[in-house]
PyMOL Python script that loads the backbone (N, CA, C, O; Angstrom):
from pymol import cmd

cmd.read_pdbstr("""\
ATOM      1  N   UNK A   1     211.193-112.827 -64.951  1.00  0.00           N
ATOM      2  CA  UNK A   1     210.378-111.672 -64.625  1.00  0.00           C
ATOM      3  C   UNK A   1     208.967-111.863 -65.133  1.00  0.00           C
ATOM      4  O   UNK A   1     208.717-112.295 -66.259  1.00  0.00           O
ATOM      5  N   UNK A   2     208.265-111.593 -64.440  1.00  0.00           N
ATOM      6  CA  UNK A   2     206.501-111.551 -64.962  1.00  0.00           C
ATOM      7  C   UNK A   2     206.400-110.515 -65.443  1.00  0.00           C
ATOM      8  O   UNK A   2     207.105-109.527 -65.235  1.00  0.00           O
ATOM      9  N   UNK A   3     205.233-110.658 -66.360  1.00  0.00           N
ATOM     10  CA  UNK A   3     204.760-109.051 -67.509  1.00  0.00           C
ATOM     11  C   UNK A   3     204.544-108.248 -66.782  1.00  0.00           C
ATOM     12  O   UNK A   3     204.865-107.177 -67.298  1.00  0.00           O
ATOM     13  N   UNK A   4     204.040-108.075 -65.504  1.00  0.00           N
ATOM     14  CA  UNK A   4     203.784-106.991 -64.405  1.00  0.00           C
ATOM     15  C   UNK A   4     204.630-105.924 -63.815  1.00  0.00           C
ATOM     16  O   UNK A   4     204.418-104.763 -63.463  1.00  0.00           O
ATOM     17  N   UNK A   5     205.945-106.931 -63.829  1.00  0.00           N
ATOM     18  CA  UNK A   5     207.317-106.034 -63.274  1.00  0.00           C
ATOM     19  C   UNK A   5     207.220-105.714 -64.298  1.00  0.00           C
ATOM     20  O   UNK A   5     206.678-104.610 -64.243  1.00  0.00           O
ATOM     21  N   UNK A   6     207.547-106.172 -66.075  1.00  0.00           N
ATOM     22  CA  UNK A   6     208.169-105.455 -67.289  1.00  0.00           C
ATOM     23  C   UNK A   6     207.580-104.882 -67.335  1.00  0.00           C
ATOM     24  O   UNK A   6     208.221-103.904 -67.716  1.00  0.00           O
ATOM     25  N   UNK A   7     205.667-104.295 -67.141  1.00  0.00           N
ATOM     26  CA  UNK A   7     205.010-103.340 -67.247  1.00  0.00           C
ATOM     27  C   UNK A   7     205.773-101.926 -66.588  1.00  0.00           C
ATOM     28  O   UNK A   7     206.138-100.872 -67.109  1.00  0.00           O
ATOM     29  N   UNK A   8     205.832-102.562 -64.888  1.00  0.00           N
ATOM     30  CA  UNK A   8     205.618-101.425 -64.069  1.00  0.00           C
ATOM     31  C   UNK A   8     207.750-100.935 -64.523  1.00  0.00           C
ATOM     32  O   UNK A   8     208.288-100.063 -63.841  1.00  0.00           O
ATOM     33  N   UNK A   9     208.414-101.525 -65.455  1.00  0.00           N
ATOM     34  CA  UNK A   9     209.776-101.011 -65.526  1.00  0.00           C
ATOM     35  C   UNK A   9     209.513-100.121 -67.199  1.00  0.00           C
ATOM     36  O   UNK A   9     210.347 -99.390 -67.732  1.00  0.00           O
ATOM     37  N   UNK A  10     208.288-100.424 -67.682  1.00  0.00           N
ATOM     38  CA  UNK A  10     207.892-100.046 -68.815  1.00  0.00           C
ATOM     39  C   UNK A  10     208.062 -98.746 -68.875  1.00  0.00           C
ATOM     40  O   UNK A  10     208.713 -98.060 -69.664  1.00  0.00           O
ATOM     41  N   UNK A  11     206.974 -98.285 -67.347  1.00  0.00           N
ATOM     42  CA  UNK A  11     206.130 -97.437 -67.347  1.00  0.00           C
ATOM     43  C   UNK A  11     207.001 -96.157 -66.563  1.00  0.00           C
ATOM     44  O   UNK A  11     206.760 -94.952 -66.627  1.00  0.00           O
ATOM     45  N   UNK A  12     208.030 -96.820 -65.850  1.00  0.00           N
ATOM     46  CA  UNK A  12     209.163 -96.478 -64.770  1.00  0.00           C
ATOM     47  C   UNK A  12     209.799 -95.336 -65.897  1.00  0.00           C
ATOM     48  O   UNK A  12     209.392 -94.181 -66.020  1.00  0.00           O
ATOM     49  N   UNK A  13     210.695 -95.856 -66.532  1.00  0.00           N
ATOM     50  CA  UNK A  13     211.506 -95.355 -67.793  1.00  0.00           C
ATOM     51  C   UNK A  13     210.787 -94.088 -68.626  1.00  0.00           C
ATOM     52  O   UNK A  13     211.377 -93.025 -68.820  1.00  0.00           O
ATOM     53  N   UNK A  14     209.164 -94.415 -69.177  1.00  0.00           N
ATOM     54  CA  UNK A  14     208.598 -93.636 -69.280  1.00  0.00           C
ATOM     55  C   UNK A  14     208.171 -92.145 -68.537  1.00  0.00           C
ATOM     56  O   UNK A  14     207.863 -91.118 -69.142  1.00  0.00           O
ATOM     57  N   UNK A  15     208.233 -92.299 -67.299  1.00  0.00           N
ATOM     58  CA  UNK A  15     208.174 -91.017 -66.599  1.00  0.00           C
ATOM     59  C   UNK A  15     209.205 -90.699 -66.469  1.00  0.00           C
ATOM     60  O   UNK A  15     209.072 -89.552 -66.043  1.00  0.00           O
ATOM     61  N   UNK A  16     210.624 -90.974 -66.557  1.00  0.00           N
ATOM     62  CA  UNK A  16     211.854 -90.373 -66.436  1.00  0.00           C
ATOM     63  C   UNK A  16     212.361 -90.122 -67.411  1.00  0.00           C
ATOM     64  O   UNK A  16     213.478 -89.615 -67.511  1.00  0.00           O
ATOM     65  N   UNK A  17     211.557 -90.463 -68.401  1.00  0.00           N
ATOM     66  CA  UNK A  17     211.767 -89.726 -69.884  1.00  0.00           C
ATOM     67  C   UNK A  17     211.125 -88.332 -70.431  1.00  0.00           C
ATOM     68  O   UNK A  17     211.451 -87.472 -71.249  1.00  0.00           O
ATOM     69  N   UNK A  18     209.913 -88.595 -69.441  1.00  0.00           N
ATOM     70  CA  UNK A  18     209.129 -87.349 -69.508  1.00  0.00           C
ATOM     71  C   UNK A  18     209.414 -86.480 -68.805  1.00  0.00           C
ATOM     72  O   UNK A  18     209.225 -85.310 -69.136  1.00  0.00           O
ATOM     73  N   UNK A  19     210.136 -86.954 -67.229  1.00  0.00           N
ATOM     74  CA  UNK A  19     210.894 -85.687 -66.207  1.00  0.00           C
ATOM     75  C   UNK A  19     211.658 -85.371 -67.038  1.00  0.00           C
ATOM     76  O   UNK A  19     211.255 -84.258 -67.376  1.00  0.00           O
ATOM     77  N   UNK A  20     212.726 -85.657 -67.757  1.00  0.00           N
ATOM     78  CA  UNK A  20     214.055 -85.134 -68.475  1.00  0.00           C
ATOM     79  C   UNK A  20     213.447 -84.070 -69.354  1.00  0.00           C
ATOM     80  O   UNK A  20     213.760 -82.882 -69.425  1.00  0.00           O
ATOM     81  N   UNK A  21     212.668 -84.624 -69.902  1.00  0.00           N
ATOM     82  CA  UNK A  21     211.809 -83.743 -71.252  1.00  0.00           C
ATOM     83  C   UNK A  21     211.490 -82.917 -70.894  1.00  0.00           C
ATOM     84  O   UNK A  21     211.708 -82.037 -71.728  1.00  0.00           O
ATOM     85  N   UNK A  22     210.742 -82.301 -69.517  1.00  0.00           N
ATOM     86  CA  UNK A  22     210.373 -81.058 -69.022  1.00  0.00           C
ATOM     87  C   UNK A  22     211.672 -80.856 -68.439  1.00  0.00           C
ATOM     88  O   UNK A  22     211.935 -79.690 -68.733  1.00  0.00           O
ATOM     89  N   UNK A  23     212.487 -81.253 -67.881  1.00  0.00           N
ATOM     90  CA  UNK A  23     213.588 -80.390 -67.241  1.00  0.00           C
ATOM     91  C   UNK A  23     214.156 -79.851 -68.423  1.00  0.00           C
ATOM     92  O   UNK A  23     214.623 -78.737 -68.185  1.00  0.00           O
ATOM     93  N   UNK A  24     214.282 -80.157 -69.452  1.00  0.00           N
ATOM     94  CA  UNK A  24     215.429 -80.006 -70.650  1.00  0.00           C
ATOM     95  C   UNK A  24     214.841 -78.618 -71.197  1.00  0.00           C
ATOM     96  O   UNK A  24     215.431 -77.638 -71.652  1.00  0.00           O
ATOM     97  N   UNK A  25     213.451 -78.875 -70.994  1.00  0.00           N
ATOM     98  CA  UNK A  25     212.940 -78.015 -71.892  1.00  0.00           C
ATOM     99  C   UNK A  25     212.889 -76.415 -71.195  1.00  0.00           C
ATOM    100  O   UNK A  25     212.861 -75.369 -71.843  1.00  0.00           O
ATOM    101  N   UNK A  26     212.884 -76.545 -69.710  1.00  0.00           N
ATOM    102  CA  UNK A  26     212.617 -75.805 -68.878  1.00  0.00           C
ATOM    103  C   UNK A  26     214.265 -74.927 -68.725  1.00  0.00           C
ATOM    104  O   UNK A  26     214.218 -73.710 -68.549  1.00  0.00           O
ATOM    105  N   UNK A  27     215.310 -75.450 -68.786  1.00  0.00           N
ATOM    106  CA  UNK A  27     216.566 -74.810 -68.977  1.00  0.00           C
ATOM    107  C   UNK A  27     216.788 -74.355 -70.152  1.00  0.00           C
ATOM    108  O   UNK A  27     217.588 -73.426 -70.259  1.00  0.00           O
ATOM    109  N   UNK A  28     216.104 -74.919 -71.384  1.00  0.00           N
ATOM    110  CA  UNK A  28     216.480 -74.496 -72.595  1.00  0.00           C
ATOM    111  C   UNK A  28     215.996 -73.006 -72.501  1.00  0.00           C
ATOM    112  O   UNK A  28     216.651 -71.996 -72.758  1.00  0.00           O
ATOM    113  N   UNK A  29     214.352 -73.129 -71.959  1.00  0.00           N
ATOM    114  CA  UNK A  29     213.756 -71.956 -71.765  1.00  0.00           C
ATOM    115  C   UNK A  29     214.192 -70.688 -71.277  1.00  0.00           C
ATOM    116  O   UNK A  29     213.968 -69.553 -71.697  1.00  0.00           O
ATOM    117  N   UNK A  30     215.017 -71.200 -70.081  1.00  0.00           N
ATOM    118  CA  UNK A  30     215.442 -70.421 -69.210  1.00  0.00           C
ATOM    119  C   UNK A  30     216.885 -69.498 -69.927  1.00  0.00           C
ATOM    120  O   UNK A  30     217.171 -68.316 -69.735  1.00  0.00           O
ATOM    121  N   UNK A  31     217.483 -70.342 -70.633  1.00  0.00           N
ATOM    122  CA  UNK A  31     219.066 -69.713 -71.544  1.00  0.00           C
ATOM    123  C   UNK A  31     218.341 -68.883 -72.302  1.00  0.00           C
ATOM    124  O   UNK A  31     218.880 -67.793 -72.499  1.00  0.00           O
ATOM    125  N   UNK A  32     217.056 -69.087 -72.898  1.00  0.00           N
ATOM    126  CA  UNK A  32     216.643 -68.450 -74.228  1.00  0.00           C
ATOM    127  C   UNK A  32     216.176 -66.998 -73.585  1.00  0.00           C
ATOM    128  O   UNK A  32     216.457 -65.954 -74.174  1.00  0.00           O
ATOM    129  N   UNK A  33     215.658 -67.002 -72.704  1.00  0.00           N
ATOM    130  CA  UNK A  33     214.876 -65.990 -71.616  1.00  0.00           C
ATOM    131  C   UNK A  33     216.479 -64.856 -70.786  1.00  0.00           C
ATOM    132  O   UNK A  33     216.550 -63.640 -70.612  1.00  0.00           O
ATOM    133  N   UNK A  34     217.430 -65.897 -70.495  1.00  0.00           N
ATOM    134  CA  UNK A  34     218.341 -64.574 -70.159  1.00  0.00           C
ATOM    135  C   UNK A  34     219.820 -64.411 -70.916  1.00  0.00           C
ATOM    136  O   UNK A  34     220.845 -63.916 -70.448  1.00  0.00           O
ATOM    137  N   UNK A  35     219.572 -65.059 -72.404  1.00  0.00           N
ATOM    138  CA  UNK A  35     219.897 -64.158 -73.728  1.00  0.00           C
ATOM    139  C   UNK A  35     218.845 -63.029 -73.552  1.00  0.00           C
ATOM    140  O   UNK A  35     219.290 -61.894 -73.381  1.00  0.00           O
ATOM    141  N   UNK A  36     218.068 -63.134 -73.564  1.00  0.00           N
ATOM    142  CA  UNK A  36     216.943 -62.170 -74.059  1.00  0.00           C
ATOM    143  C   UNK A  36     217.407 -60.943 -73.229  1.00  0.00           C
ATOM    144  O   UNK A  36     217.876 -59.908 -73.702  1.00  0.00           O
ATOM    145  N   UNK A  37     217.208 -61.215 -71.948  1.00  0.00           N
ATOM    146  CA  UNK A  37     217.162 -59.865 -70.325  1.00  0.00           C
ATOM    147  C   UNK A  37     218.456 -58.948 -70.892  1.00  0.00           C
ATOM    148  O   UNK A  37     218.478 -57.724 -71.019  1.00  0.00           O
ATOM    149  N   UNK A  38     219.606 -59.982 -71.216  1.00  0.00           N
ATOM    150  CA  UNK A  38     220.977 -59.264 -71.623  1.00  0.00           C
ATOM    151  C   UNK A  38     220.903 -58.582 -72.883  1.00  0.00           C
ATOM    152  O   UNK A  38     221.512 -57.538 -73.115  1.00  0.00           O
ATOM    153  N   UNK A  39     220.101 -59.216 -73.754  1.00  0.00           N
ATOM    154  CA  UNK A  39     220.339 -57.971 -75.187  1.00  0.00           C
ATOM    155  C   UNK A  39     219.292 -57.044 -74.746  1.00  0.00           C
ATOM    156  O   UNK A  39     219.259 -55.867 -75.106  1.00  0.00           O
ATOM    157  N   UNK A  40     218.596 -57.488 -74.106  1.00  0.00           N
ATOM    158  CA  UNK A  40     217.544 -55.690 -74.000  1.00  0.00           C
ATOM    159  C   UNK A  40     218.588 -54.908 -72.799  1.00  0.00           C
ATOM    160  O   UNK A  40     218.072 -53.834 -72.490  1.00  0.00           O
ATOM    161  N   UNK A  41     219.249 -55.029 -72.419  1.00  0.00           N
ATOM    162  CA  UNK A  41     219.709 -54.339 -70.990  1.00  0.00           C
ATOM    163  C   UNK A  41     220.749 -53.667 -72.064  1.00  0.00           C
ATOM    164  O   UNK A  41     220.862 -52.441 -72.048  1.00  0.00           O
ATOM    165  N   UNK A  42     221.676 -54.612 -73.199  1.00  0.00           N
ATOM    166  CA  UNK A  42     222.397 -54.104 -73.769  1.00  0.00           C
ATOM    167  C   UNK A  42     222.116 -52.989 -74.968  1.00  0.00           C
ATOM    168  O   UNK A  42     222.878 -52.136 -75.425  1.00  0.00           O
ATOM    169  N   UNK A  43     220.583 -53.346 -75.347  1.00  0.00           N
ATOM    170  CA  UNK A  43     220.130 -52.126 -76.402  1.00  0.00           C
ATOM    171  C   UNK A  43     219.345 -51.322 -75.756  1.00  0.00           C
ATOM    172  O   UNK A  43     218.522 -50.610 -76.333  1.00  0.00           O
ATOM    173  N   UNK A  44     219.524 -51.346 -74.397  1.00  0.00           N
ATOM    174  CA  UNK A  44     218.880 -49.991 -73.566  1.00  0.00           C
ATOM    175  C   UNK A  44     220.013 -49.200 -73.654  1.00  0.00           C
ATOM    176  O   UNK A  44     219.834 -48.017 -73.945  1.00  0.00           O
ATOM    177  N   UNK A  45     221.348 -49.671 -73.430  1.00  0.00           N
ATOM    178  CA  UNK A  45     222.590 -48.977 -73.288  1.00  0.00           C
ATOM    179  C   UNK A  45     223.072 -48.324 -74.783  1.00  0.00           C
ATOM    180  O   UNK A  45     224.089 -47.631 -74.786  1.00  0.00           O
ATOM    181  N   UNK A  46     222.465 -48.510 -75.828  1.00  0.00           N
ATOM    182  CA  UNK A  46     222.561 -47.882 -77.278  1.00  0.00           C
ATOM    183  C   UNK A  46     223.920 -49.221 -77.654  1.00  0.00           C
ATOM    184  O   UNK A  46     224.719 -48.912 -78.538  1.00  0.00           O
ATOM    185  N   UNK A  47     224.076 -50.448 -77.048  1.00  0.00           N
ATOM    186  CA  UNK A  47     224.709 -51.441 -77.449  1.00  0.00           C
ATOM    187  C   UNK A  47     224.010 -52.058 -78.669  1.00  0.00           C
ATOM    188  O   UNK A  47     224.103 -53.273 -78.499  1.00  0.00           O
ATOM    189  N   UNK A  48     223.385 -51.827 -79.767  1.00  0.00           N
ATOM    190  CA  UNK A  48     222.982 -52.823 -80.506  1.00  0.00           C
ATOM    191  C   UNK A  48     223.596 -54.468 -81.088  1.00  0.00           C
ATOM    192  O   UNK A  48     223.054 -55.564 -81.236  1.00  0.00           O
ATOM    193  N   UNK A  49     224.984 -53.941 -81.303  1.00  0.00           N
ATOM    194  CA  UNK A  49     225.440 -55.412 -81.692  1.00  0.00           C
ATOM    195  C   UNK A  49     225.791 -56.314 -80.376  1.00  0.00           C
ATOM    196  O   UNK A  49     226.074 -57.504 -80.508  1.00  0.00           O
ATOM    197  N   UNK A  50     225.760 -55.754 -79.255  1.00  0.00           N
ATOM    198  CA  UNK A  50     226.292 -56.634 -78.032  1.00  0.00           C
ATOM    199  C   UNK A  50     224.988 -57.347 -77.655  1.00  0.00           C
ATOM    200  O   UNK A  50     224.938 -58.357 -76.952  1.00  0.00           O
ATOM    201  N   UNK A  51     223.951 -56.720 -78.191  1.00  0.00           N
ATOM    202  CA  UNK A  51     222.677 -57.036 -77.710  1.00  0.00           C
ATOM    203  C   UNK A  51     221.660 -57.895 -78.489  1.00  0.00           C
ATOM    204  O   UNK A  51     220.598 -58.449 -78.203  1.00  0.00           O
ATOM    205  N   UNK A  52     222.737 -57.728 -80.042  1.00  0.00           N
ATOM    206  CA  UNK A  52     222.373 -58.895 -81.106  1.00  0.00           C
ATOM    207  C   UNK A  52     222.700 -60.245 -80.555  1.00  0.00           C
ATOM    208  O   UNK A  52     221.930 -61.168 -80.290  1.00  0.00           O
ATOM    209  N   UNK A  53     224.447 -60.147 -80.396  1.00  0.00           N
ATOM    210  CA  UNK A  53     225.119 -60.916 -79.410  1.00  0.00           C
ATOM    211  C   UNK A  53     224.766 -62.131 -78.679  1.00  0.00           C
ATOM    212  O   UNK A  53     224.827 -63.357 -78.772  1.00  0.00           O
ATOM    213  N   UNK A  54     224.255 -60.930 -77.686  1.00  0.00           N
ATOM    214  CA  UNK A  54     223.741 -61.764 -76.316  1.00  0.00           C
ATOM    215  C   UNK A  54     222.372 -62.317 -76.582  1.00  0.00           C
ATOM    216  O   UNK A  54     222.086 -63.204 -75.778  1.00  0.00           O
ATOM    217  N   UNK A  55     221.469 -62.070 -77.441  1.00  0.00           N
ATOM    218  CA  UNK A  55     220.442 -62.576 -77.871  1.00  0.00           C
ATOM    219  C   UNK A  55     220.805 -64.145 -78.991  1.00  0.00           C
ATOM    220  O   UNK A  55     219.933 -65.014 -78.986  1.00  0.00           O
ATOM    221  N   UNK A  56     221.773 -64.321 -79.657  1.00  0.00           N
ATOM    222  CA  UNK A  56     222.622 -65.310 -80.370  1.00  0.00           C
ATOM    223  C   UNK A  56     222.978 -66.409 -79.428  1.00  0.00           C
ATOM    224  O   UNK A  56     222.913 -67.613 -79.673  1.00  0.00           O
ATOM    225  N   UNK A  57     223.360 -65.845 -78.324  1.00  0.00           N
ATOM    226  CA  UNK A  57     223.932 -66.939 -77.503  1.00  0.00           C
ATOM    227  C   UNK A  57     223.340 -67.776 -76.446  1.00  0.00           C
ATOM    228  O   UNK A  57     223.759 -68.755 -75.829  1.00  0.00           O
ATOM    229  N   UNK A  58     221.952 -66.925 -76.414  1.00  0.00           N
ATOM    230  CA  UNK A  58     221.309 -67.625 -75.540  1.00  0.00           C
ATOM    231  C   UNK A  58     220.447 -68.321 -76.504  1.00  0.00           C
ATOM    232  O   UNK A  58     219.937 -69.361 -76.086  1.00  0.00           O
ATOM    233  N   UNK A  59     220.139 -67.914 -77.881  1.00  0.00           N
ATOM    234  CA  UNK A  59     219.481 -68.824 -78.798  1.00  0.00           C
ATOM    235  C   UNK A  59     220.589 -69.823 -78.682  1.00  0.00           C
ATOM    236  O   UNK A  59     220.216 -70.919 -78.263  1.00  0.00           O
ATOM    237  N   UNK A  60     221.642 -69.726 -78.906  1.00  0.00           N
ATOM    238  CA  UNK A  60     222.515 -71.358 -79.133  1.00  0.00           C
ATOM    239  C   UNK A  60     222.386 -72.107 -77.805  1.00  0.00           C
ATOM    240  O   UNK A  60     222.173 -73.318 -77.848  1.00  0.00           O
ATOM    241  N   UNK A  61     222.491 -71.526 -76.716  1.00  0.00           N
ATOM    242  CA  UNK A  61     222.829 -72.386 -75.994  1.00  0.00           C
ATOM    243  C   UNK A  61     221.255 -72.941 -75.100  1.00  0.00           C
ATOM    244  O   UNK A  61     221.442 -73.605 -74.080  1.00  0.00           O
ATOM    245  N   UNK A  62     219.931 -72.677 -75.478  1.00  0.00           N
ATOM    246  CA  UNK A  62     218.771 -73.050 -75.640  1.00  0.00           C
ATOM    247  C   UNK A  62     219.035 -74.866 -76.613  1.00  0.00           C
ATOM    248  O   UNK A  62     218.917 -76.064 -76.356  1.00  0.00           O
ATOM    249  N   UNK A  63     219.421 -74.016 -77.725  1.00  0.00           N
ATOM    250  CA  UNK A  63     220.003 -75.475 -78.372  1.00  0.00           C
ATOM    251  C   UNK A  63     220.463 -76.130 -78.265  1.00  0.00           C
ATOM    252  O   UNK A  63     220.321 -77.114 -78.991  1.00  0.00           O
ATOM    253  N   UNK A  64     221.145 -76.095 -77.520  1.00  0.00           N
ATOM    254  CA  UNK A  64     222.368 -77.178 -76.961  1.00  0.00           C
ATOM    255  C   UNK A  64     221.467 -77.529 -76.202  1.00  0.00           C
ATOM    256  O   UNK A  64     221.533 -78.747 -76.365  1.00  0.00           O
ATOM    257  N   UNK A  65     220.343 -77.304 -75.197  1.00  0.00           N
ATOM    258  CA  UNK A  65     220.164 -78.157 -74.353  1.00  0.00           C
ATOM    259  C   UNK A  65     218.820 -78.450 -74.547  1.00  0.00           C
ATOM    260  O   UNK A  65     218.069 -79.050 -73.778  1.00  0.00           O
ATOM    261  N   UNK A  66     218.530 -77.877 -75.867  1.00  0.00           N
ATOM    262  CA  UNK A  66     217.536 -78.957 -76.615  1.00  0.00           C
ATOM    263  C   UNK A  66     217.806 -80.144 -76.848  1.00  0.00           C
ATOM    264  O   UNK A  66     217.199 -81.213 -76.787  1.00  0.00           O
ATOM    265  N   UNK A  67     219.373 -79.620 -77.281  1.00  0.00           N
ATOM    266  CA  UNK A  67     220.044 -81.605 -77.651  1.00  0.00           C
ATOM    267  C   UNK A  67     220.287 -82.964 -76.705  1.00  0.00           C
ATOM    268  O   UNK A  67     220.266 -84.189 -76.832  1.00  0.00           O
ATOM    269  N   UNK A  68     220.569 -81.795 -75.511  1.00  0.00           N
ATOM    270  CA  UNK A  68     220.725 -82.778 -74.203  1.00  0.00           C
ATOM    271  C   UNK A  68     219.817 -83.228 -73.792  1.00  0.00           C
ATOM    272  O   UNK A  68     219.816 -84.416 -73.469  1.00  0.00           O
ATOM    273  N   UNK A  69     218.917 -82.583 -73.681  1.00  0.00           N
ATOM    274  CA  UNK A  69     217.035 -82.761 -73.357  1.00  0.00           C
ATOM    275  C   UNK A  69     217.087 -84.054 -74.331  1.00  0.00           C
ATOM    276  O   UNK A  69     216.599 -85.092 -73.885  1.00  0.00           O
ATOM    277  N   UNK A  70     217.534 -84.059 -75.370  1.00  0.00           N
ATOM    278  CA  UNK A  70     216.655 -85.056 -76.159  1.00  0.00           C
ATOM    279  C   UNK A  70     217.473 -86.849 -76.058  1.00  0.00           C
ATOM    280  O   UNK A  70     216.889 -87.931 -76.122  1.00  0.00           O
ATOM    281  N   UNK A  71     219.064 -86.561 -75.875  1.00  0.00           N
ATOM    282  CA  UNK A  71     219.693 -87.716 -75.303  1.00  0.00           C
ATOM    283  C   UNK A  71     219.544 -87.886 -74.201  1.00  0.00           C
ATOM    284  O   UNK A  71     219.774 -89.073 -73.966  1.00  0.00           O
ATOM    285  N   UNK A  72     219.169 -87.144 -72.982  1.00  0.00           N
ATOM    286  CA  UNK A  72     218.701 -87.736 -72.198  1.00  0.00           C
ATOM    287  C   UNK A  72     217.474 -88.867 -71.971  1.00  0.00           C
ATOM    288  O   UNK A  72     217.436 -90.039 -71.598  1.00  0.00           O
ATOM    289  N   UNK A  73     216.188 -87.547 -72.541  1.00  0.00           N
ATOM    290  CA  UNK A  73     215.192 -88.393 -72.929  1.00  0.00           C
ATOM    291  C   UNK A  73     215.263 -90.276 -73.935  1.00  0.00           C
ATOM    292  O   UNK A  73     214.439 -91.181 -73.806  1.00  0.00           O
ATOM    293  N   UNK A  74     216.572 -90.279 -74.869  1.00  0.00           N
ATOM    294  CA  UNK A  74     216.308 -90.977 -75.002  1.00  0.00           C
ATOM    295  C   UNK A  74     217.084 -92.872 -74.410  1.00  0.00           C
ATOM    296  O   UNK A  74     217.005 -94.047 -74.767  1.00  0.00           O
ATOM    297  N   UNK A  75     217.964 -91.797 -73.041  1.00  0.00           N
ATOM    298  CA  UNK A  75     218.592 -92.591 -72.378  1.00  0.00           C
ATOM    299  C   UNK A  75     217.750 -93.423 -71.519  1.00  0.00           C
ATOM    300  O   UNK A  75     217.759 -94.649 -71.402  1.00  0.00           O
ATOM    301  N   UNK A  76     216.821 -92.308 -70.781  1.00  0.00           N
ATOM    302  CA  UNK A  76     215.790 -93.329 -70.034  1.00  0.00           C
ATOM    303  C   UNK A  76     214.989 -93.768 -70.611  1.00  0.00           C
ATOM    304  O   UNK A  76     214.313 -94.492 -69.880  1.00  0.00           O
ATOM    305  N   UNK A  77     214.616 -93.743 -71.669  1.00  0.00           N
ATOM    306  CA  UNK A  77     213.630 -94.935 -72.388  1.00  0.00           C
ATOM    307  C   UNK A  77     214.142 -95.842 -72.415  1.00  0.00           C
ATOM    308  O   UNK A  77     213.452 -96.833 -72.176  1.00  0.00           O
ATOM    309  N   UNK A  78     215.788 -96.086 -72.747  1.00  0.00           N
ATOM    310  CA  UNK A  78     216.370 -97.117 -72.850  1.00  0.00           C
ATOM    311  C   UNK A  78     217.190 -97.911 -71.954  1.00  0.00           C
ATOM    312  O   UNK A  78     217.883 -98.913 -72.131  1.00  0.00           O
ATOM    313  N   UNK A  79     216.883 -97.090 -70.799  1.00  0.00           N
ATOM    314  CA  UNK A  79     217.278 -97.892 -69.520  1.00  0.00           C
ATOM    315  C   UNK A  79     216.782 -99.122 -69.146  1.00  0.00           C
ATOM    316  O   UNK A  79     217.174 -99.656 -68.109  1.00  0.00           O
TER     317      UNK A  79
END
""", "prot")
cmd.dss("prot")
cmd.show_as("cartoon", "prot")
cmd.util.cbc("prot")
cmd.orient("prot")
């Protein structure tokens, strides 16, 4: 292989590390955002702890795909 291909497979990996990174980040966003819709809908309803709850779970599961976001990301670097 010439340095040109290893460049342009360099550089390949690199943007599909960076797509993952915004997708990851963009679902994490999205769990964290409708935890959120559900505990306010639930402490409109005088639910406070369902609405603690549902605000808990969309924080965790934001996290979780912080984590995935980040093995992904570091799958295609290493492709």
């Amino acid at each position: 292989m010439r340095s040109q291909d290893l460049t342009r497979i360099t550089q390949a990996d690199d943007v599909k590390a960076a797509v993952e990174d915004m997708r990851g980040k963009a679902k994490a966003n999205a769990q964290e955002a409708k935890g959120e819709a559900k505990a306010q809908i639930e402490e409109a309803q005088g639910n406070k702890v369902k609405g603690a709850v549902e605000r808990a779970k969309g924080k965790t599961k934001a996290a979780g795909e912080g984590v995935k976001r980040k093995a992904k990301e570091l799958k295609a670097k290493t492709e």
